[in-house]
N, C-alpha and C positions, 0 to 999 in steps of 0.2 A: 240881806236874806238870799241864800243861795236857792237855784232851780230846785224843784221838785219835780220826783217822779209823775209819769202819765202814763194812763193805760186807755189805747184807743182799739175801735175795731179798725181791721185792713182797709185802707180808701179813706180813713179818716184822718185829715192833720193834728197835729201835735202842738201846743204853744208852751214854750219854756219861756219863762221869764226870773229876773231878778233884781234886786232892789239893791243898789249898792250908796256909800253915799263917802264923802270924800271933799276935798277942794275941784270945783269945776276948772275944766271940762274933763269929763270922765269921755272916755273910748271904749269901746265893747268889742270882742270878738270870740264868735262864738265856735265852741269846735264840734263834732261827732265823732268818739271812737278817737281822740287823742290826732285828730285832723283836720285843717283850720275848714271852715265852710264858705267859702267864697262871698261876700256883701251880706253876710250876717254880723253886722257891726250896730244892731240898735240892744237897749235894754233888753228886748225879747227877740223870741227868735219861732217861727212856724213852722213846722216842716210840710214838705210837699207831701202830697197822700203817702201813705204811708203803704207798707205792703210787710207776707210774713217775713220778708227777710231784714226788714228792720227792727223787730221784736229781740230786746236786750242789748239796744245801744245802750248808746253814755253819751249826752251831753251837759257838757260846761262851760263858763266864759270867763275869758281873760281881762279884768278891767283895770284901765293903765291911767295915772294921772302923773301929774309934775312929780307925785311922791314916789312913782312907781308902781309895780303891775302884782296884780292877787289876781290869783284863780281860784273859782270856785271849786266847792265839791260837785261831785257829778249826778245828774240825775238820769236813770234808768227809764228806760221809752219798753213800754209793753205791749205787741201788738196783739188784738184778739181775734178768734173767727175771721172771717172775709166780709168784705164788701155787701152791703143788700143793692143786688139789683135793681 
């Protein structure tokens, strides 16, 4: 099951996850905006608070086993409003 979209307010994290399955061990990597993200290598992925200028990313993850690597479809990150004090 690929990531689904999320829609958070600004300040709040993000969790993409996805459910893949295959011969173990699978490997995960996740990217932003078609860009690997550095030690986002589990099933899911959180992002850091978030802010307006993250509203209408894309993230997806590449999962690779002995048989070889699928990438997911991508899901859309929407940020809303700002932060509550």
């Amino acid at each position: 099951m690929p990531p689904v979209d999320q829609t958070v307010n600004a300040g709040q994290e993000a969790t993409f996850s996805v459910v893949a399955s295959g011969t173990a061990p699978l490997s995960y990597q996740w990217e932003k905006n078609g860009a690997i993200i550095p030690g986002a290598t589990g099933d899911s992925y959180t992002t850091p608070a978030t802010s307006s200028s993250d509203d209408g990313s894309s993230y997806r993850v590449r999962v690779t086993n002995a048989g070889g690597t699928v990438t997911s479809s991508a899901a859309t990150l929407t940020v809303t409003g700002g932060a509550v004090a």
